[in-house]
N, C-alpha and C positions, 0 to 999 in steps of 0.2 A: 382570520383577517389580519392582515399587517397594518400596525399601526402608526401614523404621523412619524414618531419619533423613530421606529423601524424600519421606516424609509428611508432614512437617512442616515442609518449608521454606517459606518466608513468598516471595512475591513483591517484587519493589523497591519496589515503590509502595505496600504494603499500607499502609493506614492514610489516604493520601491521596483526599482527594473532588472527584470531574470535574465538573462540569456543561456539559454540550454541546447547542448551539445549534445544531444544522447537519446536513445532508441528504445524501443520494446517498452518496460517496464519500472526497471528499480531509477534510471535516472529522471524517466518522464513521470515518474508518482511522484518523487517530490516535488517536480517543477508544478503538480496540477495542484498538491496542497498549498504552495502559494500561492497558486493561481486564485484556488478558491479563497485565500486571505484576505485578496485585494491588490496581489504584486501584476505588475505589468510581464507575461511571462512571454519571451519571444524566441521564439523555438525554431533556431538555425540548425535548418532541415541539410543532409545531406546531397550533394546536388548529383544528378538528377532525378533520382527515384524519391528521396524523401524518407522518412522513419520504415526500414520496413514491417511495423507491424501495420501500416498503413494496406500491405496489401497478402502478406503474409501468413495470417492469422483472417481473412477473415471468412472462413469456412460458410460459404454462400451467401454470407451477408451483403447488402451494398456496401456497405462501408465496414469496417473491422471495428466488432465490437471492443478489441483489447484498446486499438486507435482511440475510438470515439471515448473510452472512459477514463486511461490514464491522461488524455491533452485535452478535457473538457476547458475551455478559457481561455485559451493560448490566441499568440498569435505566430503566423508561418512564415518567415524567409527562406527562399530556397534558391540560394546563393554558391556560385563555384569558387570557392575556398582556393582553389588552384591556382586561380589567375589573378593578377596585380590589383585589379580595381575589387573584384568579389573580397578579398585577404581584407584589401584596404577600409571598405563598407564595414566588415567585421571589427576590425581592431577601432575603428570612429566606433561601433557602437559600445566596444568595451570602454570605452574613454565616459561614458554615458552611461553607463550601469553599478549595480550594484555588487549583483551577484553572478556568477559565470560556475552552473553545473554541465561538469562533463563528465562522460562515461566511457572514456576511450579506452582502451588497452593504454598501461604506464609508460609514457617515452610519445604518445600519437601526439597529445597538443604541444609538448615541444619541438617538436619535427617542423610541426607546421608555423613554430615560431609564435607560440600561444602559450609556453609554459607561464609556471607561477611569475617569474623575474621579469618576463616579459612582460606582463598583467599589469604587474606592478610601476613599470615603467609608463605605461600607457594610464595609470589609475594606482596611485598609493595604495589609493582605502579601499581595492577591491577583496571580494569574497572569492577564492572559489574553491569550490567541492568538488573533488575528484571524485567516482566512483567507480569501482572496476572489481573483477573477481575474489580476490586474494589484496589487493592494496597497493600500496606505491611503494612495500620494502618487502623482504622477507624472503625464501626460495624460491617461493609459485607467484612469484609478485608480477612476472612477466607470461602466465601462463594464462590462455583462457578464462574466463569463468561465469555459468549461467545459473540459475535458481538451482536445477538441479545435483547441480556438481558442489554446490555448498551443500544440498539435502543429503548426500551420498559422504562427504568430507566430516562433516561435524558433530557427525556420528548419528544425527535427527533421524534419516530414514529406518537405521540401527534402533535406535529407540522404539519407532513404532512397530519393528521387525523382529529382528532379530536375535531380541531379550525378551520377548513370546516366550512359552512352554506350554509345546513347544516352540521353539524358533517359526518363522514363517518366511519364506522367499522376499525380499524386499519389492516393493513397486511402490513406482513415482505417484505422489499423491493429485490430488485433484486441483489445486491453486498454486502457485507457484511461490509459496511460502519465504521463501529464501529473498524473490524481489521485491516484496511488498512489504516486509521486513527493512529490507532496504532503505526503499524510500520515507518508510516514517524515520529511521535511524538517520538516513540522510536532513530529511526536512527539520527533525526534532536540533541537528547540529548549524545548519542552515541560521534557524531562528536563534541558539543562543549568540552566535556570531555576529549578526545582527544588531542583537541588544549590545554584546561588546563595544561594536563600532558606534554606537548610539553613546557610548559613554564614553570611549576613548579615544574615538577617532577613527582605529588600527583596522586593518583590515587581516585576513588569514588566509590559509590553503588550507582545506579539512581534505581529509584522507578517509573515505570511509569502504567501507569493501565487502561485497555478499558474505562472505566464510564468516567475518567479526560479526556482523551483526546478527545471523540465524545462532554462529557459535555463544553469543553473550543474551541470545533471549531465551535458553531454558529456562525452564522452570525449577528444578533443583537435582536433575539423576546427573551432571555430568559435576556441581557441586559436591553430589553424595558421594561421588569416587573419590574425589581430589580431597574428602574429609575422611573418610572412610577405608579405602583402597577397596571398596566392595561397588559392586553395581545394582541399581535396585532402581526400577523401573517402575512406577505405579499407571496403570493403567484408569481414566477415566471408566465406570461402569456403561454397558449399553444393551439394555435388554428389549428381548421378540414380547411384543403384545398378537393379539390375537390378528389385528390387522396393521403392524407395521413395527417402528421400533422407536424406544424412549430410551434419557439416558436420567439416573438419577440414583443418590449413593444410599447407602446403610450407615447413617453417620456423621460426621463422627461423632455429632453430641447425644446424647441420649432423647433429646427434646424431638427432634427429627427423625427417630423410630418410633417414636408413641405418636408422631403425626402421620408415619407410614399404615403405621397399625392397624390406627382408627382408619383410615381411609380404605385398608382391605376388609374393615368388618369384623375385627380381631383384637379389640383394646386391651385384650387380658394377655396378650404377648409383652406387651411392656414390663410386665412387674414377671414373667414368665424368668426363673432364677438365672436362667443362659442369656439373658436381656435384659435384666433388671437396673443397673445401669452402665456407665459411658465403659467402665472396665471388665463387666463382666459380655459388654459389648463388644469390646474389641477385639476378645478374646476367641469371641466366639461368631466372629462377623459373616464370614463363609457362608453357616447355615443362615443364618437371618437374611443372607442375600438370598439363595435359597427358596426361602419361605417368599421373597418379595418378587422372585421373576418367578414363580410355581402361579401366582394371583395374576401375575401381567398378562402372562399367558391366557387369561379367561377374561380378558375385558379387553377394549379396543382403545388405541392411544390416547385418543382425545377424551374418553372418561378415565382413565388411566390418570391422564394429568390432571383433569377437572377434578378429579377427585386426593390428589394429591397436591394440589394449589391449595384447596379449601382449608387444606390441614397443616399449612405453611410448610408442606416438603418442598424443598429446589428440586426443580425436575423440569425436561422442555422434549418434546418428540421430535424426533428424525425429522428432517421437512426434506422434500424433493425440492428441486431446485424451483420448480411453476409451483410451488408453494409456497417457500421460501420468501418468493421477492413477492407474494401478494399478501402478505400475512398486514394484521390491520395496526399491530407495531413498528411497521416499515411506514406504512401512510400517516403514524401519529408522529412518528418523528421527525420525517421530510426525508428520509433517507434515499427517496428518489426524485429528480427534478425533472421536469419539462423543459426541452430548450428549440428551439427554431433552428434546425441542421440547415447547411445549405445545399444539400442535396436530398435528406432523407425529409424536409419539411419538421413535426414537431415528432419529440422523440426523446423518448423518457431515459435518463443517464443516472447512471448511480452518485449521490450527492456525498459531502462533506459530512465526514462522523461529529465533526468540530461542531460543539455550540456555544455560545457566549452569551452575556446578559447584554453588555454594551458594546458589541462588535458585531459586524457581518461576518458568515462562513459560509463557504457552498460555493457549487459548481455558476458560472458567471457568465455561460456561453459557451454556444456547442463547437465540439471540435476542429480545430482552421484546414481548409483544402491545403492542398503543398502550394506555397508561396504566394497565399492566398492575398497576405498583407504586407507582402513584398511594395508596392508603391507608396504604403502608406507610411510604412516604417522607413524608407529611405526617407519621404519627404518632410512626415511630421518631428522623427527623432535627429535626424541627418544636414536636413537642410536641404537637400538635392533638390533640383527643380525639375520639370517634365520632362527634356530635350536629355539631360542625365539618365534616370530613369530608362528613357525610350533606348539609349543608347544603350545602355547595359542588356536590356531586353533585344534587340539588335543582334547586338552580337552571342548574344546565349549563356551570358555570365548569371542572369536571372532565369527561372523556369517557375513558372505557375498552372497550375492545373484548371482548364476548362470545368464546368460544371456542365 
């Protein structure tokens, strides 16, 4: 039950206004973490079709599940950039905002007479966050680039492939790593810039790019080279139970093999002189793994784990995906919300990881039709009166999507 004082808390950003430029994934996840913040996010849609994951991605769905989750909140203009009055709408709303995320290819917003200097002109103290493949300098700075082309560049796909023994054929993984990566790297720079301008005034141009941010989120094998001139790969464990698969180590402390132990039945393995402790463990870790997927094999995940929870071993089983999102740690921590689409009716959306004591976080409204709030945003942010509006919609400069 939410209470009084939860009803009312304001998100971090309330008060702040997005304008996003950008498609798919890595530049609409950051715009949707603001969104869930509290920021006004208004998502100057491409004219005429609109973001294509809008229709692109949505493998039978009515509406695209990738749509509906990375732009839960937003609001839709779907304006033609090309012509005098559409250009004009836009730069009046840059004059009006805060922040301006784009995702174009290096060189598109100042084409279009949108670069930083121009921003600047129009808005001292604007934000804005480039995002694109590779970045705004460097060789490949002007080349393509998608989730997978950083997973394949920064060696990651390599990691999980290729430094095998032995080796195994590379294949593109299940999420697309590389933009969701992105957008937190983007959002997380987003908000320091923010607080900046909150204390100085200044506004900036943040430059951030698929390749840096999958390349700068290892974990430590491409540190281990650059310390070492050796490669060395440590693989997460993931062991066969009798009916599925857990993952869960030998280690490293000693305390957590004698809670393995006890859980297979077997306490007298701990003081066992190959295991007795954290060094003669490490030594000898292989077989101890060993002995622990020889036991998984004869029991089913879910005692498997139950019975290695009790014993304070970390360990969690495989989940399929329709498992996954039903598990009853997904519903204790809100991590899915209900929202009133306006086409699919109510319709449960993956929510904000974000939580706070004295702040709102989370998804604020389901995803906008293309130019959905096209009248509202000329008239409430803009000033424009109906006779304006109707005119632009006239001649075709606006396009919004029928429901």
């Amino acid at each position: 039950m939410t209470s009084a004082n939860q009803a009312v808390r304001k998100g971090a950003f309330d008060g702040v206004r997005v304008l996003e430029f950008a498609a798919l994934i890595a530049g609409p996840s950051c715009g949707k973490y603001l969104a869930d913040h509290g920021a006004d996010v208004i998502k100057v849609e491409r004219y005429p079709m609109g973001d294509v994951a809008r229709t692109g991605f949505s493998k039978g769905a009515p509406r695209s599940p990738m749509f509906l989750q990375q732009n839960a909140g937003k609001r839709s203009l779907c304006v033609d950039m090309k012509s005098p009055e559409g250009l004009e709408a836009v730069r009046a709303l840059i004059a009006k905002t805060d922040v301006v995320i784009e995702a174009f290819t290096p060189g598109v917003m100042a084409r279009l007479g949108l670069g930083y200097d121009d921003l600047c002109a129009l808005n001292p103290a604007i934000i804005l966050c480039s995002i694109s493949g590779f970045g705004q300098t460097g060789p490949n700075a002007e080349r393509p680039g998608y989730a997978h082309i950083s997973h394949a560049m920064t060696g990651w796909l390599g990691m999980q492939f290729l430094h095998r023994d032995p080796p195994e054929a590379p294949r593109g993984p299940g999420i697309a790593i590389g933009d969701t990566t992105t957008g937190l790297t983007a959002f997380g720079a987003v908000s320091a810039a923010l607080y900046r301008k909150a204390t100085t005034g200044e506004g900036d141009h943040i430059d951030i790019a698929l390749f840096d941010s999958l390349f700068g989120s290892n974990d430590d094998s491409l540190q281990h080279y650059l310390t070492t001139g050796e490669v060395d790969v440590w693989y997460h464990p993931v062991h066969a139970t009798k009916d599925g698969y857990l993952t869960a180590n030998v280690g490293p402390d000693h305390r957590s093999w004698a809670g393995a132990c006890a859980a297979m039945g077997r306490p007298e393995l701990a003081d066992d002189p190959r295991f007795a402790d954290a060094a003669a463990l490490g030594e000898n870790k292989d077989e101890a793994t060993e002995i622990l997927r020889g036991w998984l094999a004869t029991v089913s995940a879910e005692d498997a784990e139950q019975g290695l929870t009790a014993h304070h071993v970390a360990c969690g089983v495989v989940q399929t995906i329709d498992k996954a999102v039903r598990q009853p740690q997904v519903t204790a921590r809100g991590l899915i919300r209900t929202v009133d689409d306006p086409m699919l009716g109510e319709t449960e959306i993956i929510n904000s990881a974000f939580r706070y004591a004295n702040a709102e976080s989370g998804v604020r409204g389901p995803a906008p039709m293309l130019g959905q709030h096209n009248r509202e945003i000329l008239v409430d942010v803009l000033g424009y009166d109906d006779a304006q509006v109707k005119d632009l919609e006239d001649r075709a400069v606006l396009r919004y999507e029928r429901i």
